[in-house]
N, C-alpha and C positions, 0 to 999 in steps of 0.2 A: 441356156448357160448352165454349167456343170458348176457346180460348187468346191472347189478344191477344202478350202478350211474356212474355221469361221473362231474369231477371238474376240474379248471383251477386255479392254484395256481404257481404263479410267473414266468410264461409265460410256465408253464408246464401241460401237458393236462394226470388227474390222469383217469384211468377208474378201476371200479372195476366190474369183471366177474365173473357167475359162468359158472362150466363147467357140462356136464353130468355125468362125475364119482364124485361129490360130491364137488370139490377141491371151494374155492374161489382166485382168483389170484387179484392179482394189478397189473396193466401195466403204466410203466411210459413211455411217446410218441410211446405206442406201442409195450414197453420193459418190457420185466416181472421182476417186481422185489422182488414181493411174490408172494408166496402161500400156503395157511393152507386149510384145512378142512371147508368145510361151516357150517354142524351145531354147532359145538361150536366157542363160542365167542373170538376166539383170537386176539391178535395183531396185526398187519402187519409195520412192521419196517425199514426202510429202509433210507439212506442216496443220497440228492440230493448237491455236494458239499461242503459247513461248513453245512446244516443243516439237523439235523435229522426229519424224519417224523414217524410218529404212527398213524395209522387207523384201529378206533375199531367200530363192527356195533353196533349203540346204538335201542337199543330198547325200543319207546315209546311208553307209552299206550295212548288208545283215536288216533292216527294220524297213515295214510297209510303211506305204499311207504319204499324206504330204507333209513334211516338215519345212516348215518354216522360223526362219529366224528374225525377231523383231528387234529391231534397237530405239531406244529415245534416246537422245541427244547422245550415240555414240555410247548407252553402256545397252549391254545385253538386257532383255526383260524377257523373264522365262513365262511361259504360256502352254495352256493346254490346246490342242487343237478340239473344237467342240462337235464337230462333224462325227460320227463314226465311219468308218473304214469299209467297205464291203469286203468281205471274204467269201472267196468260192469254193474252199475246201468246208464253209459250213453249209452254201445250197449243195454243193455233191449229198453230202449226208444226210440233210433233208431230202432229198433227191430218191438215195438208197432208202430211206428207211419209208419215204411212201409206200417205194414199189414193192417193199417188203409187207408191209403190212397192208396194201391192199390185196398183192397174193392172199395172203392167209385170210382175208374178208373174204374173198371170191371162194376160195377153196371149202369156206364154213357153208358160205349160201347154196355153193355145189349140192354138199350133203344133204341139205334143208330141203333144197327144191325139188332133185331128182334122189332120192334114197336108193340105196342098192335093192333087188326084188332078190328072196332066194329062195330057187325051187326045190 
């Protein structure tokens, strides 16, 4: 299971999963206490005590990453997603600058191991 986000709201630790067969779940401490379908957009609803929650994936344009929007009892509560984001434009550049700089190692030990001879 792939971890989409993960939030802490009122000393409760939410994570929301997908799985391989398509499902999205919400785990409250661990506890399942939804699950719908990932590609469409539905609710996730569920009661922690007197308050209700709702978590719907909002989809922004312009911005990566999973955004989710969480409500209790109907008003917004804003939240950091705790996950970080993978970005592939920073392994490309980790990528580039190995190959760069393992050249120039190779290219040093070149000279080390075989030196020019001149007659």
């Amino acid at each position: 299971m792939a971890k989409s986000a993960m939030y802490y709201v009122d000393n409760y630790k939410i994570e929301i999963v997908n799985t391989i067969f398509g499902k999205e779940k919400v785990l409250l401490n661990g506890i399942k206490v939804s699950e719908k379908p990932t590609r469409a957009r539905y609710e996730h609803n569920f009661s922690v005590g007197k308050n209700q929650y709702q978590i719907v994936q909002n989809k922004a344009h312009g911005r990566k990453g999973n955004l989710f929007e969480i409500k209790r009892n109907n008003v917004p509560v804003s939240l950091v997603n705790l996950l970080p984001q993978t970005s592939t434009q920073l392994l490309f550049l980790l990528i580039i600058m190995g190959l760069g700089i393992g050249f120039l190692i190779g290219k040093v030990l070149f000279k080390i191991i075989w030196p020019t001879v001149s007659v």
